[in-house]
C-alpha positions in Angstrom: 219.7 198.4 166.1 223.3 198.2 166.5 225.6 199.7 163.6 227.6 196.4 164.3 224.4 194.9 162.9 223.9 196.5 159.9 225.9 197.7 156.6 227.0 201.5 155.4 224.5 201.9 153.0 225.4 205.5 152.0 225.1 209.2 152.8 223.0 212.2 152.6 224.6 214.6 150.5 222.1 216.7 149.2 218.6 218.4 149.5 216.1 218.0 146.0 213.3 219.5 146.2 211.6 222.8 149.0 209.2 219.4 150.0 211.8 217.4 152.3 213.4 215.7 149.2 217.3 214.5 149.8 219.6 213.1 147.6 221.5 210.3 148.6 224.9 208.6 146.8 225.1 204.8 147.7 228.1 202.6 148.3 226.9 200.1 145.9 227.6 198.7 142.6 224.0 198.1 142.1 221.8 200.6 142.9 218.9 199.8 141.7 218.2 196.9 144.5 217.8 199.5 146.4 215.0 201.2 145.1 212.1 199.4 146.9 213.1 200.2 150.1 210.7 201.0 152.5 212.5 202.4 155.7 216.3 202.4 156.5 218.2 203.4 160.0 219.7 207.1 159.7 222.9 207.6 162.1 221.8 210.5 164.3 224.9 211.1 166.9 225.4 207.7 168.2 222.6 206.0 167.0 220.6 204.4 164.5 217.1 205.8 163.9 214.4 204.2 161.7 213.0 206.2 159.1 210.0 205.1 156.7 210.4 206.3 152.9 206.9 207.0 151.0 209.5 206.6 147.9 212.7 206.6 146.2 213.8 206.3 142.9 216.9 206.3 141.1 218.3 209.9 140.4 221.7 210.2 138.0 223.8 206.9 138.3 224.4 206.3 142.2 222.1 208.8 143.6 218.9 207.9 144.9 216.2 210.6 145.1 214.4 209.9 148.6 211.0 211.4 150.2 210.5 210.4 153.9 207.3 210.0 155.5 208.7 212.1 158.7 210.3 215.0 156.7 208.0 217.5 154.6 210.6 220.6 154.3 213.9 222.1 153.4 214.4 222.6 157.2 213.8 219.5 157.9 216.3 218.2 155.3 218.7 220.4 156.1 219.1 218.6 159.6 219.8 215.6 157.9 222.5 216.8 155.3 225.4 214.4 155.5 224.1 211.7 157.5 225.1 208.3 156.7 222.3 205.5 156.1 222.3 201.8 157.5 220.2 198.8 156.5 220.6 195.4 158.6 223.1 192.7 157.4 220.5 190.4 156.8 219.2 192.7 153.8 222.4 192.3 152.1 222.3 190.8 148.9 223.6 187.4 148.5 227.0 186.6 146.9 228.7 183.9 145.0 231.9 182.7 143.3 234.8 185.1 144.2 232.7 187.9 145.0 232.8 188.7 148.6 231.8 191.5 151.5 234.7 192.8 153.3 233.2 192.0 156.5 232.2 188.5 155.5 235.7 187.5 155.0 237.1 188.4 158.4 238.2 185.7 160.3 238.3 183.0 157.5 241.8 181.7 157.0 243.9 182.6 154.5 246.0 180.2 151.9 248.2 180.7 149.3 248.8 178.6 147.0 252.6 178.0 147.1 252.9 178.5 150.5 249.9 177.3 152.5 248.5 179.0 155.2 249.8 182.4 155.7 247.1 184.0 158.6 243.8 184.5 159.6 242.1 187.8 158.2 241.7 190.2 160.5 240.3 192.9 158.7 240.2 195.1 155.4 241.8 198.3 155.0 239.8 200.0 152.4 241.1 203.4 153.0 243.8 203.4 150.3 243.4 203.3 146.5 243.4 199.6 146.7 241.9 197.7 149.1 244.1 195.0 151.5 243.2 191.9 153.0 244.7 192.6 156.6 246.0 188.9 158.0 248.0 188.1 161.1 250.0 184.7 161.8 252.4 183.9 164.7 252.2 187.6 165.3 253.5 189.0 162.7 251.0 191.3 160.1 250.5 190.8 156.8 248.9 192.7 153.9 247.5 191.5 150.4 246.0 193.4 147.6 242.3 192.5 146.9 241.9 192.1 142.6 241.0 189.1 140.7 244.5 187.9 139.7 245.0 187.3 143.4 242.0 185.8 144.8 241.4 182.1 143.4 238.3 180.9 145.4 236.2 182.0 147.9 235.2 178.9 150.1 232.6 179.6 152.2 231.6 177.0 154.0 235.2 176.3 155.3 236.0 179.9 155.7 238.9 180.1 153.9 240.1 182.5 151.1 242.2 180.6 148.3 244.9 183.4 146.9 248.2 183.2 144.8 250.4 186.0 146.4 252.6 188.6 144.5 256.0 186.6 143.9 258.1 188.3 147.0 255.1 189.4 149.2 254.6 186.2 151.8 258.6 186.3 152.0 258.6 190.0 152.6 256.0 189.6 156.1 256.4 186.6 157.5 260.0 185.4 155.6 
């Protein structure tokens, strides 16, 4: 498996218990759909590995309290401290109305609602305090905030992303 494949489910942060026990936290904003799971792929240098879970259950809000079949000890455990955890895209939950995935928006088109098409999405930049739709059009780079005041429609079966642009902002990249 391919981590191209799959989605960042979260990261070991913790051990629980002398038996093998880690904690997890989870990237999600529902964690409990995630706590039937009965394997998941842990990034071990450059690649994925399957592990099988004998359980999991939720442990204080986002963490989730996991026993794998294949570890049985603190040293054990210890070797996987801060490893990050993948599941296949095809696990992901589905989505509707303005909701979206970062990575299922990239390479719909992007139109504003004064001024038309303004680029293709080429990506989201999640690494500041608010995330930004990246876009690109005749070469020249664009960035949008992500919130609900900006996106109007997600159309997914014409791949485009319906916005209404900050008052300046479409002027200020591409004017």
């Amino acid at each position: 498996m391919r981590k191209e494949d799959c989605f960042y489910l979260g990261k070991i942060v913790s051990k629980h218990s002398f038996r093998g026990e880690v904690l997890v936290k989870l990237d999600t904003d529902e964690p409990e759909l995630y706590e039937e799971m009965e394997s998941v792929f842990v990034s071990v240098g450059n690649s994925l590995i399957p592990f099988f879970i004998d359980r999991c259950q939720l442990h204080k809000s986002s963490l989730l309290r996991v026993q794998f079949e294949e570890v049985r000890d603190e040293q054990a455990a210890d070797s996987l401290l801060g490893a990050e955890l993948y599941l296949p895209l095809s696990q992901l939950p589905k989505l509707s109305g303005n909701k979206f995935y970062y990575h299922e928006v990239i390479g719909y088109r992007l139109l504003d609602e004064k001024h038309g098409l303004i680029g293709l999405i080429t990506g989201i930049n999640d690494n500041a305090s608010q995330a930004l739709i990246e876009a690109e059009k005749d070469g020249k780079s664009l960035m949008l905030p992500i919130n609900d005041d900006i996106i109007l429609q997600v159309d997914r079966k014409n791949c485009v992303l319906h916005v209404r642009a900050p008052e300046g902002l479409v002027e200020l990249y591409l004017g």
